[in-house]
Backbone atoms as SQL, in Angstrom:
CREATE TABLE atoms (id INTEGER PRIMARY KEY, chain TEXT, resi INTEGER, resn TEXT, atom TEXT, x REAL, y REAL, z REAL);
INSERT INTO atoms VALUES
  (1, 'A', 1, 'UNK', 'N', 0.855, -1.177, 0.000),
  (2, 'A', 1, 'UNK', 'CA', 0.000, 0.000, 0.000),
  (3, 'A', 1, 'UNK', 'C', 0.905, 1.245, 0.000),
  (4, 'A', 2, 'UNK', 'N', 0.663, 2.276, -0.840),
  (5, 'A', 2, 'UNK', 'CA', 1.231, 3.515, -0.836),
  (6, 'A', 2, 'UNK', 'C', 1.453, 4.046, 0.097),
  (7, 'A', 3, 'UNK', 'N', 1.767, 5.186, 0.579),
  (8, 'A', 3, 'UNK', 'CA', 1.942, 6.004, 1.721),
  (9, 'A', 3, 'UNK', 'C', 0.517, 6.597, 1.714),
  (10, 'A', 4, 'UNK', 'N', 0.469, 7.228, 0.140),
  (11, 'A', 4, 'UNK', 'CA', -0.700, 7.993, 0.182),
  (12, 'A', 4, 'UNK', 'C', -2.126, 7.710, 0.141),
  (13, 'A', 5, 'UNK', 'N', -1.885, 6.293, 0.004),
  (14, 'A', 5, 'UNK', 'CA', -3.415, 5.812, 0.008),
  (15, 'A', 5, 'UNK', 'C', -3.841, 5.368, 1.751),
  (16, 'A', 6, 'UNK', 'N', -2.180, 5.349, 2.420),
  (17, 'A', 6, 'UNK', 'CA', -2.760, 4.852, 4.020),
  (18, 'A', 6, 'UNK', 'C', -3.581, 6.084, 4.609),
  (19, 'A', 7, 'UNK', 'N', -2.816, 7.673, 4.054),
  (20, 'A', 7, 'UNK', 'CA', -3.384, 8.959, 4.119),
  (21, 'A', 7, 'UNK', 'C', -4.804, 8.653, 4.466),
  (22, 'A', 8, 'UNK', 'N', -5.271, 8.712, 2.742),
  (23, 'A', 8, 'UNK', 'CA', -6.667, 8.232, 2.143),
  (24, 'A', 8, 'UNK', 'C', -7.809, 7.657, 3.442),
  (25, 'A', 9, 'UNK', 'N', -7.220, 6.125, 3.720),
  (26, 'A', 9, 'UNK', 'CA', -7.853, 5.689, 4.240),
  (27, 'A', 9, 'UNK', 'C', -8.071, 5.941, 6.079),
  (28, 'A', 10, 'UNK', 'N', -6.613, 6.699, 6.411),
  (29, 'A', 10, 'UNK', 'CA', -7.286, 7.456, 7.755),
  (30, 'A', 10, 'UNK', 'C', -7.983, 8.965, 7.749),
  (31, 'A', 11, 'UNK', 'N', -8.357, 9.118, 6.738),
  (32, 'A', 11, 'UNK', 'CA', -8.744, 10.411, 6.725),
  (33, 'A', 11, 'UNK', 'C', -10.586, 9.778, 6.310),
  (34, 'A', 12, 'UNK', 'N', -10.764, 8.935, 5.893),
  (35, 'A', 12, 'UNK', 'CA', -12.011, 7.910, 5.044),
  (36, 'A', 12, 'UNK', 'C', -12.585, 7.276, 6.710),
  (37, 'A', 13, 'UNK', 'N', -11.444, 7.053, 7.707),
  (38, 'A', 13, 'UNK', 'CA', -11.746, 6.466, 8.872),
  (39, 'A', 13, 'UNK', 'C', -12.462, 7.755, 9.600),
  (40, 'A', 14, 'UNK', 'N', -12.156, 8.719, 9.500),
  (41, 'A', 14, 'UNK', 'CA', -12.498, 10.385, 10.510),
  (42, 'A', 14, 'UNK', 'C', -13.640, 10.475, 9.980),
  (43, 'A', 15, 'UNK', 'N', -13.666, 10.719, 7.966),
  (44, 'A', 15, 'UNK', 'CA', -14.765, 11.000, 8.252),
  (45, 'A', 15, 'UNK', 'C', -15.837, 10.442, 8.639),
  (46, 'A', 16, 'UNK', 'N', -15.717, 8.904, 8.750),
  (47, 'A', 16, 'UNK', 'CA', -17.067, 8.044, 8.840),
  (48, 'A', 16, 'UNK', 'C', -17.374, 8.218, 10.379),
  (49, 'A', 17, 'UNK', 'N', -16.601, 8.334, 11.096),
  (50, 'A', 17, 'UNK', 'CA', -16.409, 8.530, 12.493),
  (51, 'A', 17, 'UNK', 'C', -17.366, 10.431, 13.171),
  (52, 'A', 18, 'UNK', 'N', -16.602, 10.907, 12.268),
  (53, 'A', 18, 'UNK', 'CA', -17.790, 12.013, 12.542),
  (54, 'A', 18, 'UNK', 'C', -19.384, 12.200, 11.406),
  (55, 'A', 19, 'UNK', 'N', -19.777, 11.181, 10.613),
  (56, 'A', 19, 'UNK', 'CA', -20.961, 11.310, 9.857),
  (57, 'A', 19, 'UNK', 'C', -21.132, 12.291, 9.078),
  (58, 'A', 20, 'UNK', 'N', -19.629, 12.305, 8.071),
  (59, 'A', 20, 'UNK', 'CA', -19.601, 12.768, 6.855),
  (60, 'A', 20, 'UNK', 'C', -19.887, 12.381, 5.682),
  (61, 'A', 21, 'UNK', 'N', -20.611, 12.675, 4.684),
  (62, 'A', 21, 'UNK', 'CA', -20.939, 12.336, 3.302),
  (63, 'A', 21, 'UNK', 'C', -19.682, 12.533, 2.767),
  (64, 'A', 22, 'UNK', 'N', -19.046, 11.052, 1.900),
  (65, 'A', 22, 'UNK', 'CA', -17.741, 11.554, 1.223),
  (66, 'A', 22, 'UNK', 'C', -17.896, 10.643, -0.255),
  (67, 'A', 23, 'UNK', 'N', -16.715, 10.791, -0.888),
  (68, 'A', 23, 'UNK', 'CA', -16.831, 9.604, -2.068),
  (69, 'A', 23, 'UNK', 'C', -15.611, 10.391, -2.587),
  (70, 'A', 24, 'UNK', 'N', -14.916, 8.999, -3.343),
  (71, 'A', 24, 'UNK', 'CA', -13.367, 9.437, -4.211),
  (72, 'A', 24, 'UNK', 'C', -13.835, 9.440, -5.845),
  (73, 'A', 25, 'UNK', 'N', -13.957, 11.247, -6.392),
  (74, 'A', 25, 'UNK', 'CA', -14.274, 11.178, -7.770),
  (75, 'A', 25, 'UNK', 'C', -13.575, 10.691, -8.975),
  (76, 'A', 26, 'UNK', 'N', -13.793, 9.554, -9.417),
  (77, 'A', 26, 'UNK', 'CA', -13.233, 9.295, -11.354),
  (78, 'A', 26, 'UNK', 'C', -12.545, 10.561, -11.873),
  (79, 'A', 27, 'UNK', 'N', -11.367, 10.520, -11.560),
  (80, 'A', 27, 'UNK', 'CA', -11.147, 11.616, -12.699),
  (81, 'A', 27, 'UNK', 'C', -10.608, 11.328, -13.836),
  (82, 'A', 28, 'UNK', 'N', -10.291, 9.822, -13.927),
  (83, 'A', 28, 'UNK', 'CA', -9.946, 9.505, -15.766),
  (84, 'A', 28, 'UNK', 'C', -10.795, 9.450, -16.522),
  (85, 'A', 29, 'UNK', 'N', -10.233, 9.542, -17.706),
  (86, 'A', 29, 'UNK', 'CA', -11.926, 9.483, -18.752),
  (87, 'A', 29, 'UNK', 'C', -12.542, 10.915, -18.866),
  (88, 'A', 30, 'UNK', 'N', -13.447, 10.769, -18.122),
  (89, 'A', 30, 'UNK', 'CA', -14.383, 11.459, -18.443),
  (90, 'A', 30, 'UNK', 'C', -14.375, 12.484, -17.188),
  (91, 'A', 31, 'UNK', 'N', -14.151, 12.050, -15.994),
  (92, 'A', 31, 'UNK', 'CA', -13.427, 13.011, -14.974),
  (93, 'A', 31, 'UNK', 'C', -12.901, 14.259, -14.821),
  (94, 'A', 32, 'UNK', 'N', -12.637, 14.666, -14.528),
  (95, 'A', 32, 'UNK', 'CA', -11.635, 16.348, -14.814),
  (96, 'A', 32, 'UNK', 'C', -10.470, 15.968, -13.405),
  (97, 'A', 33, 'UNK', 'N', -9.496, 16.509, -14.336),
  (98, 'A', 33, 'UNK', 'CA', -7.985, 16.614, -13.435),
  (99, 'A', 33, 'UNK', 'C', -8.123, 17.395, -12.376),
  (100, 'A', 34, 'UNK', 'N', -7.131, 17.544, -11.343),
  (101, 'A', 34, 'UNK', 'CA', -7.268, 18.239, -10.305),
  (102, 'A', 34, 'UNK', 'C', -8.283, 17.988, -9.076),
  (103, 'A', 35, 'UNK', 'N', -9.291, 17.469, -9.501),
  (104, 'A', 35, 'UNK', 'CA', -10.481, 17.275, -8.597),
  (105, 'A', 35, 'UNK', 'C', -9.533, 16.637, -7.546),
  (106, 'A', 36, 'UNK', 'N', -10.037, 17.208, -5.955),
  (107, 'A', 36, 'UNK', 'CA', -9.611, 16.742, -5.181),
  (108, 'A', 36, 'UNK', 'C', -9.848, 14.673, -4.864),
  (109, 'A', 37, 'UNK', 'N', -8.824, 14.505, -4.018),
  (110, 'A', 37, 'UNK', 'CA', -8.943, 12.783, -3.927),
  (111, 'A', 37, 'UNK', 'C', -10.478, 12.324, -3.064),
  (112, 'A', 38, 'UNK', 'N', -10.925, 13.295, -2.054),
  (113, 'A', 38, 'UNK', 'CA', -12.171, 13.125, -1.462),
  (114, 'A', 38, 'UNK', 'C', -12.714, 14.083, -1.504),
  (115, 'A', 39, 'UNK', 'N', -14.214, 14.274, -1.559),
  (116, 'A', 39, 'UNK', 'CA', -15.200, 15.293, -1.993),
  (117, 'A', 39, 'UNK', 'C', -16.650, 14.859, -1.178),
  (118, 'A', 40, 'UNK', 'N', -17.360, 15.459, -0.906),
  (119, 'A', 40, 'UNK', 'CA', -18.302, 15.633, 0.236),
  (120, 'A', 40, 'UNK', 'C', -19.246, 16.688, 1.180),
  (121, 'A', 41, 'UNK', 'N', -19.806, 15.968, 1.934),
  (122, 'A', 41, 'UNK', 'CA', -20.324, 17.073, 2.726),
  (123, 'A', 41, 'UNK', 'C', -20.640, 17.092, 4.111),
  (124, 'A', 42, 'UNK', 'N', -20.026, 18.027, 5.175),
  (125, 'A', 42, 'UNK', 'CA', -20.280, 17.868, 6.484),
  (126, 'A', 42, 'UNK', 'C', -20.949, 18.812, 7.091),
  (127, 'A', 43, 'UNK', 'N', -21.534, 18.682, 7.884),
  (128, 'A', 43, 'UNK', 'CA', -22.907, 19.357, 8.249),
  (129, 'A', 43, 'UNK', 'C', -23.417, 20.615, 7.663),
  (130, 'A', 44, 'UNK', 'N', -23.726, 20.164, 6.283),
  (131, 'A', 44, 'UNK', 'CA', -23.927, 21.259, 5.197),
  (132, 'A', 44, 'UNK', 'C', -22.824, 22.203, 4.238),
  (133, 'A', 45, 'UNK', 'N', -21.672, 21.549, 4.857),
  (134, 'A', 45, 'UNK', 'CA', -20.749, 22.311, 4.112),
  (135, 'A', 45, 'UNK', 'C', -19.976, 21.509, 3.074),
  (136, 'A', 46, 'UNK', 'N', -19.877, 21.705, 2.009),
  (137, 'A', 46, 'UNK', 'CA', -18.894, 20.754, 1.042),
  (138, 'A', 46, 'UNK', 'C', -17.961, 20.976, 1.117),
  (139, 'A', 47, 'UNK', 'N', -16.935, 19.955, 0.929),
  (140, 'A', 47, 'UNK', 'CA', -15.761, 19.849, 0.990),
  (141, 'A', 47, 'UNK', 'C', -14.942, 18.848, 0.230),
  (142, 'A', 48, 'UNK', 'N', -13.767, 19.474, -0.026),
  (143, 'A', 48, 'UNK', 'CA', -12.193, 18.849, -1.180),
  (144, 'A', 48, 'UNK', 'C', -11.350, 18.482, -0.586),
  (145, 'A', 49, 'UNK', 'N', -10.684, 17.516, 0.129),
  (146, 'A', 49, 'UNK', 'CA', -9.462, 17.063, 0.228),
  (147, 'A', 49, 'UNK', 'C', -8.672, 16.267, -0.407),
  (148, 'A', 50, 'UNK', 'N', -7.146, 16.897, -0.526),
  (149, 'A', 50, 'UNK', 'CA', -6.339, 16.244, -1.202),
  (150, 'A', 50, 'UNK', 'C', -4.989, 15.906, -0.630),
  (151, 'A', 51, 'UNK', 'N', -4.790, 14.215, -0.490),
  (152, 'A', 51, 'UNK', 'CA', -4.800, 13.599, 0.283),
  (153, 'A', 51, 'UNK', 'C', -2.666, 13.425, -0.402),
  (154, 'A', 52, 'UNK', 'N', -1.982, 13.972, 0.261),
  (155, 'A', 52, 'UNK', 'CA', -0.699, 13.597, -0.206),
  (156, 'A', 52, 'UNK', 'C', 0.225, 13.015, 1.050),
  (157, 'A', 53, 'UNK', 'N', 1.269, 12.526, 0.656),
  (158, 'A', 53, 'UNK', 'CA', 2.219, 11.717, 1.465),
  (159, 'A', 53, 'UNK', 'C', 3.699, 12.540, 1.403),
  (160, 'A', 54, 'UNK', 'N', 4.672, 12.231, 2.834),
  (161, 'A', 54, 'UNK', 'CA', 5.440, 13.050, 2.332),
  (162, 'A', 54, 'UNK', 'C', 5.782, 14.479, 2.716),
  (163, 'A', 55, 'UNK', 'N', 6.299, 14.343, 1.638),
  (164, 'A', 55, 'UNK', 'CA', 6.894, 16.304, 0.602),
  (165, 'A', 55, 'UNK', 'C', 6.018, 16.593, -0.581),
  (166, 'A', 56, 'UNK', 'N', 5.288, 15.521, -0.663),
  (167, 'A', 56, 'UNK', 'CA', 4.592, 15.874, -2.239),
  (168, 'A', 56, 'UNK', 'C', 3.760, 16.942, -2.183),
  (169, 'A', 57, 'UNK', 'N', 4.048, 17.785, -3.260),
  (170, 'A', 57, 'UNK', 'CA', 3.071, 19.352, -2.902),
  (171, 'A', 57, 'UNK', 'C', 2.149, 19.461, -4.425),
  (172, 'A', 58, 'UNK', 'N', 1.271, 20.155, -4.048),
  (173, 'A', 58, 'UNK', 'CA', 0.036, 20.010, -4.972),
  (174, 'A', 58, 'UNK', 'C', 0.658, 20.649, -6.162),
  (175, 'A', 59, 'UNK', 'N', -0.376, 19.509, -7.404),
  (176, 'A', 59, 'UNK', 'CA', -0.109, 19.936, -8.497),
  (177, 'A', 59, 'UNK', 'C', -0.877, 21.468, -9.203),
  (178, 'A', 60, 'UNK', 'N', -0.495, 22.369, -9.955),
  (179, 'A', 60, 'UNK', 'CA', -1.152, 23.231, -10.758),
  (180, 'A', 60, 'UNK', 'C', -2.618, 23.163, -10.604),
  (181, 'A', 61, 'UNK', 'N', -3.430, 22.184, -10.783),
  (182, 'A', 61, 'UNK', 'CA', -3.978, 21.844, -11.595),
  (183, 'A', 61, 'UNK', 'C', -5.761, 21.476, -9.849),
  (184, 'A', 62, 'UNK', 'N', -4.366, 21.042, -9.115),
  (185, 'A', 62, 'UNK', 'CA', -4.747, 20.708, -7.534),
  (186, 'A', 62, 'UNK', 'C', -5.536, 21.958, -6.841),
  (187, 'A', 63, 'UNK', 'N', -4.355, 23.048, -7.093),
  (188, 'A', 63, 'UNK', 'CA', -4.337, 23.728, -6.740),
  (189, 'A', 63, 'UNK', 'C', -5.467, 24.815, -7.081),
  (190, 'A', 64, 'UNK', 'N', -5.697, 24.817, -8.381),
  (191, 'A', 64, 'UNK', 'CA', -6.433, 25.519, -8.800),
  (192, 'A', 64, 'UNK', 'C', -8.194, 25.162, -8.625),
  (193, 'A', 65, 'UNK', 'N', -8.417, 23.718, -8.265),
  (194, 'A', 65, 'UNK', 'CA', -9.259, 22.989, -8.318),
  (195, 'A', 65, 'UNK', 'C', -9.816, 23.467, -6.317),
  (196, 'A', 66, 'UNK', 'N', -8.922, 23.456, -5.829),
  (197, 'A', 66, 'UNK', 'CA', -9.351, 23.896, -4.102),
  (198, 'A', 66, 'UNK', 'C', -9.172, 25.300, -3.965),
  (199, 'A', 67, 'UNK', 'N', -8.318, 26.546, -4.765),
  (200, 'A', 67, 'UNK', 'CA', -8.959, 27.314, -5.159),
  (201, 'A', 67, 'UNK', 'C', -10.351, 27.891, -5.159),
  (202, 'A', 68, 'UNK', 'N', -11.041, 26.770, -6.082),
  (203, 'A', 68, 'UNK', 'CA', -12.457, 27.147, -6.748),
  (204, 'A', 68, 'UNK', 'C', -13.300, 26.836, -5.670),
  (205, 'A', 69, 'UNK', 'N', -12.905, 25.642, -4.871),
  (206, 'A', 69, 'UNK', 'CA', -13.799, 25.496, -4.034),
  (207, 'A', 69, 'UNK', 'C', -14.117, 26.389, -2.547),
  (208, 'A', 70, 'UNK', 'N', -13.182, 26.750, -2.425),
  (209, 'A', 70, 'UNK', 'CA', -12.845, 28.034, -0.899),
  (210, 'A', 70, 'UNK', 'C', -13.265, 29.034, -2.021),
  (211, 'A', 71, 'UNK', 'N', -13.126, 29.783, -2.757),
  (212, 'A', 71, 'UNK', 'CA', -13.929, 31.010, -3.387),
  (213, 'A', 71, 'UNK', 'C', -15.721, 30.533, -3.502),
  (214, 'A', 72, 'UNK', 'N', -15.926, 29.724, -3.800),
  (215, 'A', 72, 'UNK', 'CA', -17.372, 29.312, -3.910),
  (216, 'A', 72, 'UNK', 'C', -18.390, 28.770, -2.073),
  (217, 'A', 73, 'UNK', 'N', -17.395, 29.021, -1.574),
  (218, 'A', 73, 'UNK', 'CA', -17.608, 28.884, 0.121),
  (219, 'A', 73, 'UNK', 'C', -17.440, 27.853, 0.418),
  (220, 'A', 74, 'UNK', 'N', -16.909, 26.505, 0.028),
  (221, 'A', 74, 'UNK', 'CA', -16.805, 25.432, 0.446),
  (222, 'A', 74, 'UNK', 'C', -15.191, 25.395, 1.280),
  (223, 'A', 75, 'UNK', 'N', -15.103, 24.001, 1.900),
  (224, 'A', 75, 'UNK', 'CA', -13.686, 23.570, 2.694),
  (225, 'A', 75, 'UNK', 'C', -13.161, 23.351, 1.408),
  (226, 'A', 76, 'UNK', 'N', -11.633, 23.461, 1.654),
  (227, 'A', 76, 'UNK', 'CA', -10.250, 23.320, 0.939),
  (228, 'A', 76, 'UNK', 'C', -9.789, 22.830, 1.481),
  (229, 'A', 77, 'UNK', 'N', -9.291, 21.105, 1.623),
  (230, 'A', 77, 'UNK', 'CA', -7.985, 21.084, 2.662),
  (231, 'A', 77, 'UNK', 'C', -6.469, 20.089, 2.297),
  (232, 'A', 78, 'UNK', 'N', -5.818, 20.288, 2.504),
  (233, 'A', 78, 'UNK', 'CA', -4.401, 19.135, 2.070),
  (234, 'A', 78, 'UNK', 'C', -4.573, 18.936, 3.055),
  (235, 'A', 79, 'UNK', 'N', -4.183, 17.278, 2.992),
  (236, 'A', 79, 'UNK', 'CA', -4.164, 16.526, 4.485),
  (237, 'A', 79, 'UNK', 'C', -3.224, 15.716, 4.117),
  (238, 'A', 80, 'UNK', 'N', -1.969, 15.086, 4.714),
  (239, 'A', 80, 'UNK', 'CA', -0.608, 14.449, 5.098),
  (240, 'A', 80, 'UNK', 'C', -0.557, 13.597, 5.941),
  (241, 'A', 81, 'UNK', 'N', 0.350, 13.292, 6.767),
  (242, 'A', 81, 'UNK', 'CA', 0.677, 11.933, 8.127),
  (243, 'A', 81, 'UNK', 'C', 0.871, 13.078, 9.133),
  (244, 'A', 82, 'UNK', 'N', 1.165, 14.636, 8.475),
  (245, 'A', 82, 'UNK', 'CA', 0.993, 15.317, 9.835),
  (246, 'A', 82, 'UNK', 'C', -0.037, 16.113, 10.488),
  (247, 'A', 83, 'UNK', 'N', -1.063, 16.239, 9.567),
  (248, 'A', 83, 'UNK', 'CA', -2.351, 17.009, 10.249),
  (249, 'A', 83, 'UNK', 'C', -3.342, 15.964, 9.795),
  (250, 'A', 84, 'UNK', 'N', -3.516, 14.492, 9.722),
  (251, 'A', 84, 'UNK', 'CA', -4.055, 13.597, 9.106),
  (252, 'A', 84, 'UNK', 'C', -5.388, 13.650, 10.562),
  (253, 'A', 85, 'UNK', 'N', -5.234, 13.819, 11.630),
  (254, 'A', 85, 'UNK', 'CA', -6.056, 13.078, 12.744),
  (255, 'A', 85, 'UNK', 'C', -6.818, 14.786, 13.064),
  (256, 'A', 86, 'UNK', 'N', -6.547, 15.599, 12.557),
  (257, 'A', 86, 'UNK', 'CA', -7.034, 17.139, 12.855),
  (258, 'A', 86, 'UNK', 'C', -7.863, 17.263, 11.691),
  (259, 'A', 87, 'UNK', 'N', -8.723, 16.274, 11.026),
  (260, 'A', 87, 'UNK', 'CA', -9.952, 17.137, 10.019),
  (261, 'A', 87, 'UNK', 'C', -11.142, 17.397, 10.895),
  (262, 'A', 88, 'UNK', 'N', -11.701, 16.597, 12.171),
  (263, 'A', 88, 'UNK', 'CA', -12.687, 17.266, 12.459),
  (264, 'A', 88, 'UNK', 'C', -12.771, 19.460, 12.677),
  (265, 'A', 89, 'UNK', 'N', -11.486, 19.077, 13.397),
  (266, 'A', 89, 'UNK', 'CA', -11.083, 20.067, 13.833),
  (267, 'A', 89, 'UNK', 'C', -11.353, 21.212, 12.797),
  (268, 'A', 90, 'UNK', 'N', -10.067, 20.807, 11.676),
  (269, 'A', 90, 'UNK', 'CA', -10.189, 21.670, 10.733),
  (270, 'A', 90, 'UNK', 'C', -11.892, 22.500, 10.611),
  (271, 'A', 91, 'UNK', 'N', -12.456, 21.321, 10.142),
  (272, 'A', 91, 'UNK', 'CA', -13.894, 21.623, 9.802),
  (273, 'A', 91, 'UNK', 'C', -14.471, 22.470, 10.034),
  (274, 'A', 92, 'UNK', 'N', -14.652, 22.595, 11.783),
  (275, 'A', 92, 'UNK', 'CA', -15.452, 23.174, 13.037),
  (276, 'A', 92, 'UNK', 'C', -14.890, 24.177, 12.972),
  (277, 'A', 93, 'UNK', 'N', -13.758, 24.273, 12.354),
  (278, 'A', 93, 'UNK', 'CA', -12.503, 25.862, 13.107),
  (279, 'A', 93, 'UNK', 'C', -13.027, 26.819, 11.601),
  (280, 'A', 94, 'UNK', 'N', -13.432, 26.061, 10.448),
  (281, 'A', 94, 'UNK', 'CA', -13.620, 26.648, 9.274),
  (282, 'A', 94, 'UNK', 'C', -14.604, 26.954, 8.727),
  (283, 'A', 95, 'UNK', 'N', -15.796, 26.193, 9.294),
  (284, 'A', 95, 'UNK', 'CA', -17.522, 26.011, 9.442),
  (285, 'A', 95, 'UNK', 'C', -17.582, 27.830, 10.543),
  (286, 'A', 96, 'UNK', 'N', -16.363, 27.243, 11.776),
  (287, 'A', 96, 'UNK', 'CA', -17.083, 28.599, 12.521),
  (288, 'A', 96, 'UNK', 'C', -16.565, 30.140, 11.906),
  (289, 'A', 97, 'UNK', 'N', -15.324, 30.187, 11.476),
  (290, 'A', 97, 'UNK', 'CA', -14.918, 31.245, 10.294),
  (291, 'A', 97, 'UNK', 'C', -16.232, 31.549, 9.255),
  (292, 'A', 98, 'UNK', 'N', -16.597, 30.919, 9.009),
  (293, 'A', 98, 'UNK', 'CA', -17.759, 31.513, 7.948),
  (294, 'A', 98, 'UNK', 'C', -18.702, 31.730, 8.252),
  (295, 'A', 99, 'UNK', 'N', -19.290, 31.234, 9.548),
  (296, 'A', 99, 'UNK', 'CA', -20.024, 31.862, 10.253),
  (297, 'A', 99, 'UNK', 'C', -20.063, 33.341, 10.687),
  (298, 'A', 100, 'UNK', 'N', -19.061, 33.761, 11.684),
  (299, 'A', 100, 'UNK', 'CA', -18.107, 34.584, 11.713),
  (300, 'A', 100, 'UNK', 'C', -18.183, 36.197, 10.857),
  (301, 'A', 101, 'UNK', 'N', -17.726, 35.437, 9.804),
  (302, 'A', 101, 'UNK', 'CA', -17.818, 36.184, 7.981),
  (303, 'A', 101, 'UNK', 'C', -19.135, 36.801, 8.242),
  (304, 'A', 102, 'UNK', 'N', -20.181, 35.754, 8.229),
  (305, 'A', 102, 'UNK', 'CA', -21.155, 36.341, 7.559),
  (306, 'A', 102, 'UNK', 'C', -22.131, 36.955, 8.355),
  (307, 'A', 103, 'UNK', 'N', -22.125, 36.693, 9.702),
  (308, 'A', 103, 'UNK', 'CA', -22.386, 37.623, 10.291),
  (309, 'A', 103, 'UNK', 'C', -22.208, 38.594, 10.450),
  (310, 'A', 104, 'UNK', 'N', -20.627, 39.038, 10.400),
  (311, 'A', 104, 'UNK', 'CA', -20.136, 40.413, 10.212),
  (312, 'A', 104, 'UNK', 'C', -20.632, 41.186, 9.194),
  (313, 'A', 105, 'UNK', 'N', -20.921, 40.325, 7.737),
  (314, 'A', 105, 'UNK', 'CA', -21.450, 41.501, 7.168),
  (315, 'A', 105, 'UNK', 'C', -22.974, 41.784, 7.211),
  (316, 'A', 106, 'UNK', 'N', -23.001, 40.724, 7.996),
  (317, 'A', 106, 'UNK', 'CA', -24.764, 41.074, 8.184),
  (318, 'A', 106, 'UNK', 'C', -25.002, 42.192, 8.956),
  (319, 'A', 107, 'UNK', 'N', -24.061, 42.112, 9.927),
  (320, 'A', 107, 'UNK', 'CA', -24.389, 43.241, 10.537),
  (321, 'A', 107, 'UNK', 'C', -23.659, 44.473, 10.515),
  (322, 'A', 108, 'UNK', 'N', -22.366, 44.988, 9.364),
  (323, 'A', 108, 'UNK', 'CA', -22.076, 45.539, 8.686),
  (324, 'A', 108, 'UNK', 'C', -23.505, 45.943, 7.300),
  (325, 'A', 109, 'UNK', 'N', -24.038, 45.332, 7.091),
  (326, 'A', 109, 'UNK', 'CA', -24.818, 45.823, 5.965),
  (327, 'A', 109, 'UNK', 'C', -25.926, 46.467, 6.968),
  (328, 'A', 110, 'UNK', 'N', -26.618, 46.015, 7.931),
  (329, 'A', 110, 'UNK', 'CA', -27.976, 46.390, 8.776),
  (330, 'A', 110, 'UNK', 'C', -27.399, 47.812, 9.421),
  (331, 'A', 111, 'UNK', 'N', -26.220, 48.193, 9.842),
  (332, 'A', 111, 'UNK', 'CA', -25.743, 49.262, 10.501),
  (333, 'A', 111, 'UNK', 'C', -25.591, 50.669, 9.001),
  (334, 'A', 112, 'UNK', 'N', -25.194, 49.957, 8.119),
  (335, 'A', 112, 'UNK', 'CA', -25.328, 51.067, 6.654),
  (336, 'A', 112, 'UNK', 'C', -26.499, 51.327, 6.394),
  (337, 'A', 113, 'UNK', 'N', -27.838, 50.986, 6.654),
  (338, 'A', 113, 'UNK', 'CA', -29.097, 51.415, 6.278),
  (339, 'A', 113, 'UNK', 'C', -29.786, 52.332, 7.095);
């Protein structure tokens, strides 16, 4: 087994453990490149992780793909052997950031009227 597929599968262990919707997308064929290695959704929020071993650092293509997804409000995350056991975390710390966000401008916009 790869390094990066042991990644894969403790990160596949978290999410089932906290009752995340996940699945690993086809990207040959008919697929599109870049798509992150897991894709999903946790308590309403979607989310991309891309799952590397290592030093290996995201491709172009990776990059541009989790990009799209943090501009469109969703999670972005690289996950490794060293922040592999910290996705709930991540989540909650990034779920409450956008919370956060959008309150502020809520109540940035209600104070301009």
């Amino acid at each position: 087994m790869t390094p990066e597929k042991k990644v894969k599968q403790k990160v596949a262990k978290q999410l089932k453990e906290i009752g995340a919707y996940f699945f690993y997308p086809a990207t040959g064929g008919y697929g599109r490149s870049g798509v992150p290695d897991i894709v999903g959704c946790y308590k309403g929020m979607f989310f991309g992780i891309e799952c590397k071993a290592g030093k290996n650092k995201l491709t172009a293509l990776q990059e541009r793909e989790l990009g799209s997804i943090e501009k469109s409000g969703g999670i972005a995350m690289v996950v490794n052997e060293d922040n592999v056991t910290e996705i709930e975390l991540q989540f909650k710390t990034q779920i409450l950031d956008q919370k956060i966000v959008s309150w502020a401008s809520d109540v940035a916009e209600l104070v301009s009227k």
